[in-house]
C-alpha positions in Angstrom: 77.5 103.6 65.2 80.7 102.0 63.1 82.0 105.5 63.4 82.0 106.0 66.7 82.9 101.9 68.1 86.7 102.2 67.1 87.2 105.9 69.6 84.9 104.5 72.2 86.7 100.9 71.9 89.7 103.2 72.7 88.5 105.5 75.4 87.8 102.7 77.4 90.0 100.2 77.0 92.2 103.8 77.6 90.8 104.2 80.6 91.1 100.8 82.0 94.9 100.8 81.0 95.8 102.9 84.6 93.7 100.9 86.6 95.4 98.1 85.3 99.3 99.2 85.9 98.2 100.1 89.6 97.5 96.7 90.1 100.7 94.9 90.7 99.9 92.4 88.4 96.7 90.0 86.8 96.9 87.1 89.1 96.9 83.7 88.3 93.3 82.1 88.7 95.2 79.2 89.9 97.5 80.5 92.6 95.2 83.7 93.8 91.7 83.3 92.7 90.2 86.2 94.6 92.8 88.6 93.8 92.1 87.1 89.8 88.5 87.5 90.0 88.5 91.4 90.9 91.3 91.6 87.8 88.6 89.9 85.1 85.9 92.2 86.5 87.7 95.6 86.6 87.6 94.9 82.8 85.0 92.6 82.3 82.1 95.2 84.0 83.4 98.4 81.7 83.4 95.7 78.2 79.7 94.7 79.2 78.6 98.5 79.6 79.5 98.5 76.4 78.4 95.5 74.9 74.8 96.6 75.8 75.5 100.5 74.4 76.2 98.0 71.4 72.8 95.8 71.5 71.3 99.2 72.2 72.4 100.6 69.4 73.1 103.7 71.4 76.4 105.6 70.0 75.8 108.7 72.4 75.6 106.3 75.1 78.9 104.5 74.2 81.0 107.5 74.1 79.4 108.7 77.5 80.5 105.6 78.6 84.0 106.2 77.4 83.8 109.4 79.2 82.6 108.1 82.4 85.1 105.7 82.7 88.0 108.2 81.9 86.4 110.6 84.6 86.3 108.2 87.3 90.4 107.0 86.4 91.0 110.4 86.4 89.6 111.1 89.7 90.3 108.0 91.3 94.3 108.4 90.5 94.1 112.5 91.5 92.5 111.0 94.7 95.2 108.1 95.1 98.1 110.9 94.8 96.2 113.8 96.8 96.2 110.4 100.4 99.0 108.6 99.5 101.4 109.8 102.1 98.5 110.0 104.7 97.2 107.2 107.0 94.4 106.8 104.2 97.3 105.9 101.2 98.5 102.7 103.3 97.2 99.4 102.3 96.7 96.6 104.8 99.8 94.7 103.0 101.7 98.4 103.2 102.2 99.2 100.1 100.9 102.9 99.0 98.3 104.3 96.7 95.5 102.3 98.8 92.4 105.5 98.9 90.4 104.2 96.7 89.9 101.3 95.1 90.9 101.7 91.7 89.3 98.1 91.0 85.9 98.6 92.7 86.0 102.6 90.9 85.8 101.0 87.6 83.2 98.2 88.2 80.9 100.1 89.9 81.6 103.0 87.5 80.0 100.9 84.3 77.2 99.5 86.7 76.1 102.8 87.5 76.3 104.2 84.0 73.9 101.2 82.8 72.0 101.8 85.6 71.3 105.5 85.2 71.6 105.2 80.9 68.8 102.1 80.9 67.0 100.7 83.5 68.4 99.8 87.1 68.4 95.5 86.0 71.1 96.2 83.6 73.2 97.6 86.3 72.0 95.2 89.2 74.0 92.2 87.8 77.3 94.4 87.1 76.5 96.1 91.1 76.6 92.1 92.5 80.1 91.7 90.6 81.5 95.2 92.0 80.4 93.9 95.4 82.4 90.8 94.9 85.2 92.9 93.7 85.5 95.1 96.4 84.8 91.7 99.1 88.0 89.9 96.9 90.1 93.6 97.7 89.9 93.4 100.9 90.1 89.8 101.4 93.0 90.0 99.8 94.5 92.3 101.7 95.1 94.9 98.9 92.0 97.5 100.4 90.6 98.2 103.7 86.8 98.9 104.0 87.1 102.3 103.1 89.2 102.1 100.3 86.5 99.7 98.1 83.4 101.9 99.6 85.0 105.4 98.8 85.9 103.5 94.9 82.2 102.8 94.3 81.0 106.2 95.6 83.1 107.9 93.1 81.3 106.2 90.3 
């Protein structure tokens, strides 16, 4: 397992890295709350995967994780390139790259790999924070809908 945390540290934290330059920045709690909450939880969702591939003691299960969550960047970017001069790549505030929700692909991405790795309660509490994720998108005008809904499908 001490072998395996420092490449699954960085295939994650790798894969988080795009996700993170698409957003236009990490809000300040203060002035945007909602918009800061689905920041924290684009990261904080992915870390706790791995925190409990940690307690597991599961080293196959952390570098899966690593792999799922460079699999759904990969495929959420391809996608975000493939609409983005259709209707789809619009965002409500009208900047581009909207289809989907690079936020709400890596939340629900970890929830579902705890979900299908252990048992569906590990995932159930990281699922109730992608649903806030994708309800902060939209509220703040970065997603529509379909945008959040096509992000966790992906995962």
């Amino acid at each position: 397992m001490r072998k395996l945390l420092p490449p699954v540290l960085a295939i994650g934290l790798g894969a988080a890295g795009p996700a993170l330059a698409e957003s236009r920045y990490l809000a300040d709690f203060d002035q945007e709350p909602y918009r800061a909450s689905a920041d924290f939880f684009q990261l904080a969702n992915p870390l706790a995967a791995l925190g409990v591939t940690i307690y597991q003691r599961d080293g196959r299960g952390a570098l899966q994780l690593g792999y799922n969550l460079v699999a759904s960047t990969v495929t959420t970017e391809l996608l975000k390139r493939a609409t983005n001069d259709t209707a789809w790549g619009e965002r409500p505030d009208g900047r581009d790259h909207a289809f989907p929700s690079g936020h709400v692909s890596m939340t629900c991405s970890a929830a579902a790999f705890l979900q299908h790795r252990y048992v569906w309660q590990y995932g159930a509490a990281l699922y109730a924070s992608s649903a806030w994720t994708a309800y902060a998108r939209v509220h703040t005008d970065d997603h529509h809908w379909r945008d959040v809904i096509a992000g966790c499908a992906l995962a």
